[in-house]
ChimeraX commands (.cxc) that place a marker at each C-alpha (Angstrom):
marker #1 position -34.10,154.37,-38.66 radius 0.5
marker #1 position -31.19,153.54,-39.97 radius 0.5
marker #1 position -27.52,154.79,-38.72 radius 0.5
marker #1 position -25.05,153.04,-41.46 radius 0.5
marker #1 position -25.34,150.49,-43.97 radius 0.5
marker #1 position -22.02,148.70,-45.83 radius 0.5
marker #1 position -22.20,146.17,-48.52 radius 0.5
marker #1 position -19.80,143.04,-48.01 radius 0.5
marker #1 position -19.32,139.28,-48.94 radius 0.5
marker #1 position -20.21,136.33,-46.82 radius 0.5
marker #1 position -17.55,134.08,-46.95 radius 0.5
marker #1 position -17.04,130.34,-45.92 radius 0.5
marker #1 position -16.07,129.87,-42.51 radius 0.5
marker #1 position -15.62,126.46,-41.41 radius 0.5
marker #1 position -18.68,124.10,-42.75 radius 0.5
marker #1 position -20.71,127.02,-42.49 radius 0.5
marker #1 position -20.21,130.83,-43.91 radius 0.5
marker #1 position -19.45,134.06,-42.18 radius 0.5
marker #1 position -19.71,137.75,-42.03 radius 0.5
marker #1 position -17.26,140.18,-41.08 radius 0.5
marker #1 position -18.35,142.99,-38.85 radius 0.5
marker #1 position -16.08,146.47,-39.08 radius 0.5
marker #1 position -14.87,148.51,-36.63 radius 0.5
marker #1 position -17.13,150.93,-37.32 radius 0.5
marker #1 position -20.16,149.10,-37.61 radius 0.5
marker #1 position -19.52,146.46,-34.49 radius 0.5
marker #1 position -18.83,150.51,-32.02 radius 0.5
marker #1 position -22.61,151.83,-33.72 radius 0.5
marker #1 position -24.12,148.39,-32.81 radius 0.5
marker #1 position -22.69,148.35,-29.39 radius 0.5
marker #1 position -21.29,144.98,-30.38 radius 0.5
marker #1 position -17.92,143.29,-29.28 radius 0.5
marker #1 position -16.69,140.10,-28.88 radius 0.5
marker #1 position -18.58,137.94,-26.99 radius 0.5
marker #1 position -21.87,139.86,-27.86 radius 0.5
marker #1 position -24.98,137.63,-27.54 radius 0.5
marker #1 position -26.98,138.23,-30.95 radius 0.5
marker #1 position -29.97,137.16,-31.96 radius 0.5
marker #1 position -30.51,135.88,-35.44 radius 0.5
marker #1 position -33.66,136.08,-37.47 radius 0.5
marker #1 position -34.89,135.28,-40.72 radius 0.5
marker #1 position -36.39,137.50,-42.74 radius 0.5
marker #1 position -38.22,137.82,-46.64 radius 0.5
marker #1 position -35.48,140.14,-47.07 radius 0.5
marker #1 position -32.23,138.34,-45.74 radius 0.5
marker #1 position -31.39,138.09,-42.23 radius 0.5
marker #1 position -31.41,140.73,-39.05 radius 0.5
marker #1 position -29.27,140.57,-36.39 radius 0.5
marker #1 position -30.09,142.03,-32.67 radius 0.5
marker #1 position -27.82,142.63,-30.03 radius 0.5
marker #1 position -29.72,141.04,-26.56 radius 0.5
marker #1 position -29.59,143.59,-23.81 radius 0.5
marker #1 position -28.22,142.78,-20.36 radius 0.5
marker #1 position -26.99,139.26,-21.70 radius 0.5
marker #1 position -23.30,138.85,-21.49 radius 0.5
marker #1 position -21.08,135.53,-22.92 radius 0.5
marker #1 position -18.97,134.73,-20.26 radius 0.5
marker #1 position -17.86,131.15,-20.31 radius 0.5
marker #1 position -17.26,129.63,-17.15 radius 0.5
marker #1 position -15.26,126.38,-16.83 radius 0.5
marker #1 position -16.49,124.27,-13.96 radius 0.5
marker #1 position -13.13,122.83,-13.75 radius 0.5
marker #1 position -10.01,124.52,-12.48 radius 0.5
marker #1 position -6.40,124.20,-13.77 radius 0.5
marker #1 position -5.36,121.77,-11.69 radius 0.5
marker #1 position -8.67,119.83,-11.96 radius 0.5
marker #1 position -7.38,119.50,-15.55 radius 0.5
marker #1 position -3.88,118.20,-14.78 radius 0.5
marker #1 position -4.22,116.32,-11.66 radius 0.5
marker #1 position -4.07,112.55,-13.36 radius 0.5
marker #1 position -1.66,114.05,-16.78 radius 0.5
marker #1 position 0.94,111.73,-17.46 radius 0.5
marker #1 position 3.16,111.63,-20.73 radius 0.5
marker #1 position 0.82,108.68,-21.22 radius 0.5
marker #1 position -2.44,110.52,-21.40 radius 0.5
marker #1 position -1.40,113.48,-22.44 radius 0.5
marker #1 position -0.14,112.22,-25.64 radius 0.5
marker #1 position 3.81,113.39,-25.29 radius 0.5
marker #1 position 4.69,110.69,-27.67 radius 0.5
marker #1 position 2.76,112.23,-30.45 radius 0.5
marker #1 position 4.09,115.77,-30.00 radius 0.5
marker #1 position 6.65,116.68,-32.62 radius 0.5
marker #1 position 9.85,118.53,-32.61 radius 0.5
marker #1 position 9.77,121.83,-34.55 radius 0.5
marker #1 position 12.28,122.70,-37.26 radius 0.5
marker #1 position 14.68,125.11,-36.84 radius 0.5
marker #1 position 13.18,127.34,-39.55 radius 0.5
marker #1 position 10.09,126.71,-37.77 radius 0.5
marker #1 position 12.10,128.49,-34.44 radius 0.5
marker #1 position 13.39,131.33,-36.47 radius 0.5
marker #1 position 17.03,129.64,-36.60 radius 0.5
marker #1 position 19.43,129.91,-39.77 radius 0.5
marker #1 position 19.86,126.74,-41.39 radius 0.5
marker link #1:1,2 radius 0.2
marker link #1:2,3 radius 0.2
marker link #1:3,4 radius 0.2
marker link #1:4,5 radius 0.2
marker link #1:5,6 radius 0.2
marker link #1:6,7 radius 0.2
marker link #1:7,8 radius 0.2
marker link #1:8,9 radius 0.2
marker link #1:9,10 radius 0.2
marker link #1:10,11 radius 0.2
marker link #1:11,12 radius 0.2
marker link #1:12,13 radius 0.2
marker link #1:13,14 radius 0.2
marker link #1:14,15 radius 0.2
marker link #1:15,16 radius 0.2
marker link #1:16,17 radius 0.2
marker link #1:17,18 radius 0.2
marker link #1:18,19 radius 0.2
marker link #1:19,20 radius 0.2
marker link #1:20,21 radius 0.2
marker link #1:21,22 radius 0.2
marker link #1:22,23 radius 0.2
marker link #1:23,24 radius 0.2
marker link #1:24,25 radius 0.2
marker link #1:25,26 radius 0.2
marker link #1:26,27 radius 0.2
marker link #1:27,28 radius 0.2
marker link #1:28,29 radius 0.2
marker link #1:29,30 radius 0.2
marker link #1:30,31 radius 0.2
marker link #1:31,32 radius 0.2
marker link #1:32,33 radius 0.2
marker link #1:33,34 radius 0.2
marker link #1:34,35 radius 0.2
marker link #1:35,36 radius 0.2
marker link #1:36,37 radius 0.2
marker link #1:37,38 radius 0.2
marker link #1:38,39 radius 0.2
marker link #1:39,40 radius 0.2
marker link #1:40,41 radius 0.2
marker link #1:41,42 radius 0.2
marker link #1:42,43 radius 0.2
marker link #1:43,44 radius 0.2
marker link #1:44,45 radius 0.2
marker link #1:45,46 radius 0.2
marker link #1:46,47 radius 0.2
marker link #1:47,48 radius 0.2
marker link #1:48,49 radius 0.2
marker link #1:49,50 radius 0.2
marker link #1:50,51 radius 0.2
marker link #1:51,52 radius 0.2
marker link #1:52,53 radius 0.2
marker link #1:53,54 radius 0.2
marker link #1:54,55 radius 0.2
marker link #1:55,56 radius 0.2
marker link #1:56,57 radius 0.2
marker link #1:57,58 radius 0.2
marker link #1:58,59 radius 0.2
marker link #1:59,60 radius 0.2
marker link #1:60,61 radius 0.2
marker link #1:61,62 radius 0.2
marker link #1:62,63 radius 0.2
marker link #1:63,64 radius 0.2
marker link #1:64,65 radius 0.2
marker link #1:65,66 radius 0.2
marker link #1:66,67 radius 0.2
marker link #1:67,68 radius 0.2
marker link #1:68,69 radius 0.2
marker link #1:69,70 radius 0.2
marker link #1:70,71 radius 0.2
marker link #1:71,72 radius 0.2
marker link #1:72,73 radius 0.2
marker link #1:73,74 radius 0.2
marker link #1:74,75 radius 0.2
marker link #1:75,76 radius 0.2
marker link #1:76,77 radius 0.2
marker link #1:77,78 radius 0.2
marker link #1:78,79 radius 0.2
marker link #1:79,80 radius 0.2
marker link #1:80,81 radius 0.2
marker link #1:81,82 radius 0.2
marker link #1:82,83 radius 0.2
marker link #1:83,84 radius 0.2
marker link #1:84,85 radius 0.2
marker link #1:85,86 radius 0.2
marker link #1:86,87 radius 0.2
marker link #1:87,88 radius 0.2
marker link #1:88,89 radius 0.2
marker link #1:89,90 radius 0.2
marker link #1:90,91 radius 0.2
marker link #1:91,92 radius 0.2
marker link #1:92,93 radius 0.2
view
């Protein structure tokens, strides 16, 4: 059964090539971002599947200040950060 069909262009994304996903299509699909997909190879092209009950939700075994605890301008780089132009801070030059 099919509910909609749209014709687009895969473009390059990166070193590899994307496709956009409407509105439209992503709310029939049930799919948002962060949907877990899988991907499979057909004689035809390609099908994509959303995976039921799986849900992408990254978690970060370390904590903010896990992160920060041993920062210093040395090893965080500070003396490779650059100074923005005024244009760049929506100043009149």
């Amino acid at each position: 059964m099919r509910f909609a069909k749209q014709e687009t262009s895969i473009q390059k994304w990166g070193n590899g090539l994307g496709l956009r996903i409407t509105k439209p299509l992503s709310q029939l699909a049930h799919f948002e971002a962060g949907t877990i997909v899988s991907v499979e190879v057909t004689k035809e092209g390609m099908m994509i599947k959303r995976l039921n009950g799986v849900s992408k939700k990254f978690q970060n075994p370390f904590s903010e200040s896990d992160l920060v605890n041993e920062l210093s301008p040395y090893t965080a780089h500070l003396d490779e950060l650059v100074t923005p132009l005024a244009t760049e801070m929506g100043e009149e030059v």
